[in-house]
N, C-alpha and C positions, 0 to 999 in steps of 0.2 A: 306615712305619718304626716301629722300637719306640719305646721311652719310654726312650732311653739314658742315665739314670739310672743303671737297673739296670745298666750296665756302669761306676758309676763307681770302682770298682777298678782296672780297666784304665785309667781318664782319665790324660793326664799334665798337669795342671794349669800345672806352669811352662814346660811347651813352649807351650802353647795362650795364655799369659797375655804370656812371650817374641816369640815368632813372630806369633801372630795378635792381637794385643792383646783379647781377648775371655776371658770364662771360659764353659768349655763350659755346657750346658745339654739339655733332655729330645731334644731336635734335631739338636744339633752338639757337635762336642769334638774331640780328637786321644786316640787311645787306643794302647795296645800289649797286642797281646793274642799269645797263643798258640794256634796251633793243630799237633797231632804233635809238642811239642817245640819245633816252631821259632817265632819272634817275629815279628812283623810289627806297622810303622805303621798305623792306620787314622786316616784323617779324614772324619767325618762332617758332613754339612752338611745344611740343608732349606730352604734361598733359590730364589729368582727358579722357584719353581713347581716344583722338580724339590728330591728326594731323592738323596742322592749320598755315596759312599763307595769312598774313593779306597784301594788295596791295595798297601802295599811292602813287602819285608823288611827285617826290623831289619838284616841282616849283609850288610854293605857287598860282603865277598865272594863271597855267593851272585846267581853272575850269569843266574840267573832269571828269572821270572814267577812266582807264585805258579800252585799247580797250581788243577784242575779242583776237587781234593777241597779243596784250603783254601780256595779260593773259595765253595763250599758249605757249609763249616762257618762262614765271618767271614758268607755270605748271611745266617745261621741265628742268627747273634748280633747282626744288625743289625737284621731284616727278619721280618714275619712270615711262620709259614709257609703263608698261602695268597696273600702279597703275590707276584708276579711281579716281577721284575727286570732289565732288559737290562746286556749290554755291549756298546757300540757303535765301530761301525769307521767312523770321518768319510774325506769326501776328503780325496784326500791334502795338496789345498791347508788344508784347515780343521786338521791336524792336530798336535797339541802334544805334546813328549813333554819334561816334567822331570824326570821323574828315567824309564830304559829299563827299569824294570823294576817298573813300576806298573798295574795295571789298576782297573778302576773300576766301580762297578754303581749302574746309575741306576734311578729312577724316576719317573713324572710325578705330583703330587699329584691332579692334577686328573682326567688321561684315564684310560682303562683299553687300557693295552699291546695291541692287536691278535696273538694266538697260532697257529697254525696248526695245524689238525687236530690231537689224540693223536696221531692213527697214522702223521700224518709224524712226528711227534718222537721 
């Protein structure tokens, strides 16, 4: 993960101070960034061994996911670009959803993501 610092323009300090009683740092924070115009929550975090960054739109009425391409540009502002990233699909017993229109991109600190061929992907 980067040094999210450098994103602290985006930081929203009195959500992250409100909400999560913490002030962000090089690691973790809540941010609002833009991507196309449009807004989106991020929350970043790097606890219990995994890198993690959680993805909503600001606008309550856009009943979405965030696309393919905004997922790629928030990857590219979180994350470096030779770090790999998943997002993952749990059972469906293990499965949480707070708010339906969030997705999220992990990483492990420690392992190295297992990828499959270039030429399947």
């Amino acid at each position: 993960m980067k040094d999210l610092c450098a994103l602290d323009k985006y930081r929203m300090t009195d959500f992250e101070r409100d909400h999560y009683h913490l002030k962000g740092d090089s690691g973790n924070g809540v941010f609002k960034v833009y991507v196309g115009g449009k807004s989106f929550f991020v929350i970043a975090s790097n606890i219990g061994g995994w890198e993690h960054v959680s993805v909503s739109p600001v606008n309550r009425n856009r009943k979405s996911c965030p696309t393919w391409d905004e997922m790629c540009t928030i990857k590219d502002m979180f994350f470096e670009e030779e770090e790999t990233v998943v997002q993952f699909h749990p059972q469906k017993r293990e499965y949480v959803n707070v708010h339906p229109y969030c997705l999220h991109l992990w990483r492990p600190k420690e392992d190295r993501i297992p990828r499959p061929p270039k030429l399947f992907v």
